[in-house]
C-alpha angles and dihedrals in degrees: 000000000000116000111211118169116199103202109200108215102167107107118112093216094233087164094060097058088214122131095244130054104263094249082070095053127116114254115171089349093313145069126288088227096059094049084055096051083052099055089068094045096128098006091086154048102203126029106192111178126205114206135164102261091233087069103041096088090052089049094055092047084053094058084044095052094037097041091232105195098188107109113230136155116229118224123185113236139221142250086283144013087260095062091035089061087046092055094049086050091068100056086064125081129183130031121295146114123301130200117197111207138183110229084217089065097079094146087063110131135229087232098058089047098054095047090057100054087052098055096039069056102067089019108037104224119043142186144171132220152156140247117252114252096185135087106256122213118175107223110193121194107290090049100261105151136188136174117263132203094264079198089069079069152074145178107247104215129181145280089077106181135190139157110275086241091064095035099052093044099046081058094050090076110102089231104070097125094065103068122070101226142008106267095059090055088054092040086044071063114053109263123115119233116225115224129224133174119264139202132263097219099056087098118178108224110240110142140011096274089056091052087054100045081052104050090044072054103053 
């Protein structure tokens, strides 16, 4: 069956403090976002790329500066991510597999992803993620707080993948823009996720200290 990865590039980075949105940051001499579309090089049939329009024109000059040989096409997104994926949706047709990836995410392996392709395959909807290390404590809104199982829990990572059926119909509900990622917009529509395990090291750059874990990684 057909791989297509959304990778969803539209975040400003405000966390970093930096002056550009943290795909566009340096990591071993180049951007993050170009070690994560490399990461599905092969993985994959089909790179869309969702990106805020006002960047586009920087990333492109970026491909153009850097000579970047791996083939995408560039979609504008939306207010949120979840109008951004939903953007990205409409430039695939058939039916096939899609990842959805965070841009931040540049240490993913290929052999996450391919797991997870495997597994969306046989399930339908699939998604990785980690065991919680920390102490956990619930805090509600008057600031009670009590300790919780940190095994009840677990760190959603991306790829999340999931048959285009499942996918285009979850974002058909109105009400996208209220769940967080992908998988809970499927789930919000019957259908059950299927969990795998994860990798520590597939760190989604947030702050400084992430760019700099990263790039000890890399």
């Amino acid at each position: 069956m057909k791989k297509v990865a959304i990778i969803v590039a539209g975040g400003s980075g405000s966390r970093m403090n930096a002056p550009l949105p943290k795909q566009f940051l340096l990591i071993a001499d180049e951007p993050v976002l170009f070690h994560t579309l490399r990461k599905f090089e092969g993985e994959v049939n089909q790179v869309v790329l969702v990106m805020h329009p006002d960047w586009i024109a920087h990333w492109e000059q970026l491909i153009s500066h850097y000579q970047f040989p791996i083939h995408h096409s560039i979609i504008a997104g939306g207010a949120s991510r979840a109008e951004s994926v939903y953007n990205g949706l409409q430039a695939i047709e058939g039916d096939c597999l899609i990842a959805v990836h965070d841009a931040a995410r540049p240490l993913v392996s290929k052999e996450l992803i391919k797991r997870t392709f495997e597994v969306a395959a046989e399930s339908g909807a699939c998604i990785p993620a980690i065991t919680v290390k920390e102490s956990m404590r619930q805090i509600n809104e008057h600031g009670v707080h009590h300790v919780v199982d940190r095994n009840q829990f677990r760190i959603v990572q991306t790829p999340q993948v999931f048959q285009s059926e499942l996918l285009h119909a979850a974002y058909k509900q109105i009400n996208r823009h209220l769940y967080l990622d992908d998988a809970s917009l499927v789930e919000a529509n019957g259908k059950s996720i299927c969990i795998i395990d994860g990798e520590e090291s597939n760190i989604k750059i947030t702050t400084p200290t992430d760019l700099l874990i990263a790039q000890q990684l890399i």
